[in-house]
C-alpha positions in Angstrom: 0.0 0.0 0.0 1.4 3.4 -0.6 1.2 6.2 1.3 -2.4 8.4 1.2 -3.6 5.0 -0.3 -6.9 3.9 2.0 -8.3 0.5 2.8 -11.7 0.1 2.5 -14.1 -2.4 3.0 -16.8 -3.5 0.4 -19.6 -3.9 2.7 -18.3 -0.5 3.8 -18.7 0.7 0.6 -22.8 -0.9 0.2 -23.7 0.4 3.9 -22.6 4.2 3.2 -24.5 3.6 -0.5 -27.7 2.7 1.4 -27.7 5.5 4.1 -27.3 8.1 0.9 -29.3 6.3 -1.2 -32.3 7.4 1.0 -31.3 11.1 0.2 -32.9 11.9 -3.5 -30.4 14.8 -3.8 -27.2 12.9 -3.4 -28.0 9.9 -5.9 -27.6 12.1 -9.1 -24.2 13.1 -8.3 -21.3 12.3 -10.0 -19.3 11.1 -7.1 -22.7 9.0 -5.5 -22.1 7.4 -9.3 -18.5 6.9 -8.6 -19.4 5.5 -5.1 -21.4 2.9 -6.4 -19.3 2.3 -9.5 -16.6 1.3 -6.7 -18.9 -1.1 -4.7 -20.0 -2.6 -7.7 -16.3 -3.5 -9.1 -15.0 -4.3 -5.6 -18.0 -7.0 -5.4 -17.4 -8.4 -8.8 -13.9 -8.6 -8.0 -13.9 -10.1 -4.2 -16.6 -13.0 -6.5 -13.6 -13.0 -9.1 -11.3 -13.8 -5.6 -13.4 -16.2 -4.4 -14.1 -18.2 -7.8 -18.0 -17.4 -8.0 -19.2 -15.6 -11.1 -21.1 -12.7 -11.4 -24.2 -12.4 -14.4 -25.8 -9.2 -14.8 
């Protein structure tokens, strides 16, 4: 990890995405977009880790 890097959890990631979600204003923003851009690709990828697949 290098420095200024953060960890973050997935199911951190889903938890702050449902607390927002529930505010109309926020889910039209670019970065609540970005937000759940990142849960969405850390899921798919901790499936990817854990050999399940993911079908949309």
């Amino acid at each position: 990890m290098t420095e200024g890097t953060a960890i973050v959890f997935t199911e951190d990631l889903w938890e702050a995405l449902e607390v927002l979600s529930n505010i109309q204003e926020f889910r039209n923003t670019d970065w609540y977009k970005r937000l759940e851009s990142a849960a969405d690709l850390a899921t798919q990828q901790m499936a990817l880790d854990n050999g399940v697949g993911i079908r949309h």
